[in-house]
C-alpha positions in Angstrom: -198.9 50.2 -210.8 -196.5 53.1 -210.1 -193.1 51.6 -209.0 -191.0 53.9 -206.1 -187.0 53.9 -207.3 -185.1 54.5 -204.2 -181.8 56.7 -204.7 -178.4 55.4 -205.3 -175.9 54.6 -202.4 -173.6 57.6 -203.7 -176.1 59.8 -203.5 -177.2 58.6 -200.0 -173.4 59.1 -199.4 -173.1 62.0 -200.1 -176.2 63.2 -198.5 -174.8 61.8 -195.1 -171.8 63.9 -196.0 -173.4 66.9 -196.0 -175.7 66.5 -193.2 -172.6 65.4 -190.9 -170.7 68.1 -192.0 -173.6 70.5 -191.2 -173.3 69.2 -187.4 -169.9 69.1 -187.3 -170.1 73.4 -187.7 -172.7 73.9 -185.5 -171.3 71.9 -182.7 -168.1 74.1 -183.4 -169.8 77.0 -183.8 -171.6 75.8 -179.9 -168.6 75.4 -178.4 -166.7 78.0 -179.4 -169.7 80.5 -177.8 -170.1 78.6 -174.8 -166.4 77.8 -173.8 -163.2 80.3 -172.8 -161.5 81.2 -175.3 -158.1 79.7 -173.7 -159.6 76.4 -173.1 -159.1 74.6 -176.2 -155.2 75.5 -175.6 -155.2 74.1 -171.7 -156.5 71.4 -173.1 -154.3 70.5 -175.7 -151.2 71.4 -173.2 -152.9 68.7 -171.1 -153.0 66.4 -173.7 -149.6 67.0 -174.5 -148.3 67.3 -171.1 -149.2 63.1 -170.6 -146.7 60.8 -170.1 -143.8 63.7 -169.1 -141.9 62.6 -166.5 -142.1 65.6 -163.8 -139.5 67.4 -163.5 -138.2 67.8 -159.4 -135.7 71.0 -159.0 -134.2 71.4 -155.7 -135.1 74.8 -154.0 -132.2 76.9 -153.8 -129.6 77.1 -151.2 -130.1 79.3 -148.1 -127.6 81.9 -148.0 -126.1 81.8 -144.4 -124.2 84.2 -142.0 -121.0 85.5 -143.6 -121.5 82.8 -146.7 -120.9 80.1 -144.2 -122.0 76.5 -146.2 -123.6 75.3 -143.3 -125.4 77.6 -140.4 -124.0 77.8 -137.3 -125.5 76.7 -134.2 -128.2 79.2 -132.7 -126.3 81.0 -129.6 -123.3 81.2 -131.1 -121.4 84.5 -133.7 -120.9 82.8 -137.4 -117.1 84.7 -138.6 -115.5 84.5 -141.6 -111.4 86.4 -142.6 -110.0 85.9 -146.1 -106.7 87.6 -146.1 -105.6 89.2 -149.9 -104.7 87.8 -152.8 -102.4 89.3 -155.3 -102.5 92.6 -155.9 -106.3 92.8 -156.8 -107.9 90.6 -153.7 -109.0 92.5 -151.3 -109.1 91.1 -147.6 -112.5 90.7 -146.1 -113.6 90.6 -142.7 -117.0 89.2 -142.0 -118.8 88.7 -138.0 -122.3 87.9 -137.4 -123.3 88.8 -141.3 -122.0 92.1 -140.7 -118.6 93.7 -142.9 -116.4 95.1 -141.0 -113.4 95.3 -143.4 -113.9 95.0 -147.2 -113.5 96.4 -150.5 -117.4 97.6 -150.3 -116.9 99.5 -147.4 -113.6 100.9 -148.7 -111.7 100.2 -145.4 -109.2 98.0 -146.1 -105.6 98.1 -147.7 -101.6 96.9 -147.8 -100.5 95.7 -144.2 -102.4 94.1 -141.4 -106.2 94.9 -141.2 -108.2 94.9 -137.8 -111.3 95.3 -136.8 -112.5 94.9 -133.0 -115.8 93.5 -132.2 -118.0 94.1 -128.8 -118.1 90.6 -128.1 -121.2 90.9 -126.0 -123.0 92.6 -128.9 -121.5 91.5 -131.5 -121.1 95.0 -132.5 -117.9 97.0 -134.6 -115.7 99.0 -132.0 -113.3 100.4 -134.3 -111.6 99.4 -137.5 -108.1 99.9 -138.8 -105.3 99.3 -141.5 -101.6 99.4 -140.6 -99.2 99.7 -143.6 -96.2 97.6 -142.8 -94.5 98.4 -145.9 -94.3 102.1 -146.0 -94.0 104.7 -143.2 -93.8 103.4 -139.2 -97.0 101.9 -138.4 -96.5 99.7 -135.8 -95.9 101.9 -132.9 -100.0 102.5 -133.4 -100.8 99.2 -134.1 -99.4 98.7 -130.3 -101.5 101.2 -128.9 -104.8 100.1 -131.4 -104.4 96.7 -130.0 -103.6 97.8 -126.1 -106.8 100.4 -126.3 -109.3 97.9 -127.5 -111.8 97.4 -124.5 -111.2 93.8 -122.8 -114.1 91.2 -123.9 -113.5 92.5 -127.2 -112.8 89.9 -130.4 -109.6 91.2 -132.9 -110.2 89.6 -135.9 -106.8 90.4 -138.7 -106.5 89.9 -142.3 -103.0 91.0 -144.2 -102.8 92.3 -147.8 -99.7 92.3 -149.5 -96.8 92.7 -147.1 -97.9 92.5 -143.5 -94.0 92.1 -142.1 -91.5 94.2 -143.7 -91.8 96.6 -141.2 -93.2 95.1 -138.5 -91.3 95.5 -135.3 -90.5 93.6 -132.6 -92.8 95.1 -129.9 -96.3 94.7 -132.4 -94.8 90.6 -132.1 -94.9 90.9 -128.5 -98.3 92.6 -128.6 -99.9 90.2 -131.0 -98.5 86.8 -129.6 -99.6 88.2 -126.1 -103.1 87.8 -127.8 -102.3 84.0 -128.2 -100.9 84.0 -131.9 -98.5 81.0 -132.7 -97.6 82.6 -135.8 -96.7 85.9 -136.0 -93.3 84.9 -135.6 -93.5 83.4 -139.0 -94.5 85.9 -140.8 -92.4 86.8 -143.7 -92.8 89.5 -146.6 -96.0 88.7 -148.4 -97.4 86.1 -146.2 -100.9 85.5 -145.9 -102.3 86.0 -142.4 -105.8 85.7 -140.7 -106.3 85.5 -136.7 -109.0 85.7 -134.7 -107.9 86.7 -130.8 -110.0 87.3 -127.6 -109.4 90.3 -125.4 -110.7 89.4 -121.9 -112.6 86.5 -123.4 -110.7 83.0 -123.8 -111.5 81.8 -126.9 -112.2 77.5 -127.5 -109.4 75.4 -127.9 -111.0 73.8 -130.8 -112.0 76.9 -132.6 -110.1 78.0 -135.9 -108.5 80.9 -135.0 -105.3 81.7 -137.1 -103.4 80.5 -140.2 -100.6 81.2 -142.5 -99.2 80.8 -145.8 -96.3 82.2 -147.6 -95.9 83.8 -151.2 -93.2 81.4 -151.8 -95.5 78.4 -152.0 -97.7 79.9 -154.5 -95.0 80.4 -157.5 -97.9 79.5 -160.0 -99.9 82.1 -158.8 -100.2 85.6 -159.1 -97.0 85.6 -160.4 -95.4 84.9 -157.0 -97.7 86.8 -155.0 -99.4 85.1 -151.8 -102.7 83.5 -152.9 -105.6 84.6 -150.6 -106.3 82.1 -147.6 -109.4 82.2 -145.0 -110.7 81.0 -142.0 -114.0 81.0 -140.1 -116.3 79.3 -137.4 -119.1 79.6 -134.9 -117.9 81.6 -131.8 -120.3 81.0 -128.5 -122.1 83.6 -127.3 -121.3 82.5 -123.7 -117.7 82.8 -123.0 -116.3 83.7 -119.9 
């Protein structure tokens, strides 16, 4: 009687080993000929990417007209006046997104800086710096402001010293135009004002204001620190 001896468990073992291990290639060897080659990497991102938390970004800010923070109204003119500051702070004038005045455009400088705006375009008329420390300037700023076509806008912005020389007659000229300050401008104030030529502006709008180099000793080394004003202007004035 012949007796059948079946083989130990380690060599079964190790049999199963070998056959698994076969498999184990060939599926790998499958895949890799049937799948992308980027897929194994999505998929491992995927893995990977469980259990974030998503991460929500606000879109960024809309720029608006003349860097306003919020956007005016639709029918009305967005403007914006910074006057100097110090010796290196240009004054800017800004209407309807437009320069007018600014370092960019090379046009502006020491004294009182204009610029007059079509107000039923919204278009530059004419632009114009008046040195009121040097020379005799404002004998032309008279005639500047007096030649600007009515339903105009005037916007100003000083730089430096906008009163050392400026004379009695430009006063009379500008407060004509509705300004409360003039008056009170001293050497190395800060000035902006908007005015209306033939157009009367809102009560409510911000139009003009004023500071003095004297209440900014802790800055620019007693220079006037640079101020600004701006606002939505109606398209629809009278």
């Amino acid at each position: 009687m012949v007796c059948f001896r079946f083989p130990s468990a380690n060599v079964l073992k190790a049999v199963g080993l070998l056959v698994a291990s076969c498999c184990a290639w060939y599926l790998g060897y499958l895949f890799a000929e049937v799948l992308p080659e980027n897929s194994v990497e999505v998929a491992i991102s995927n893995i990977q990417s469980i259990g974030e938390k998503p991460v929500v970004r606000a879109p960024p800010p809309k720029r608006q007209k003349c860097d306003h923070w919020v956007a005016c109204p639709p029918e009305t003119y967005a403007y914006r006046l910074l006057s100097g500051g110090g010796k290196e702070y240009l004054p800017k004038i800004c209407f309807e997104d437009e320069l007018m005045m600014g370092e960019k455009k090379n046009n502006v400088g020491r004294g009182i800086n204009i610029a007059i705006v079509n107000y039923d375009t919204g278009k530059a008329v004419d632009t114009k710096i008046f040195d009121m420390y040097e020379g005799d300037f404002s004998g032309s700023l008279v005639t500047f402001l007096k030649n600007a076509p009515q339903r105009s806008i005037l916007l100003m912005s000083t730089h430096d010293d906008g009163a050392t020389k400026l004379s009695e007659d430009a006063k009379k000229a500008i407060e004509a135009l509705g300004s409360k300050e003039i008056r009170n401008i001293r050497f190395r104030s800060s000035w902006t004002y908007v005015a209306g030529k033939g157009v009367k502006l809102p009560d409510d709008l911000q139009k003009e204001k004023i500071n003095h180099s004297d209440n900014n000793k802790n800055r620019y080394s007693g220079w006037p620190a640079e101020i600004q004003i701006e606002g939505c202007l109606p398209r629809n004035l009278k």
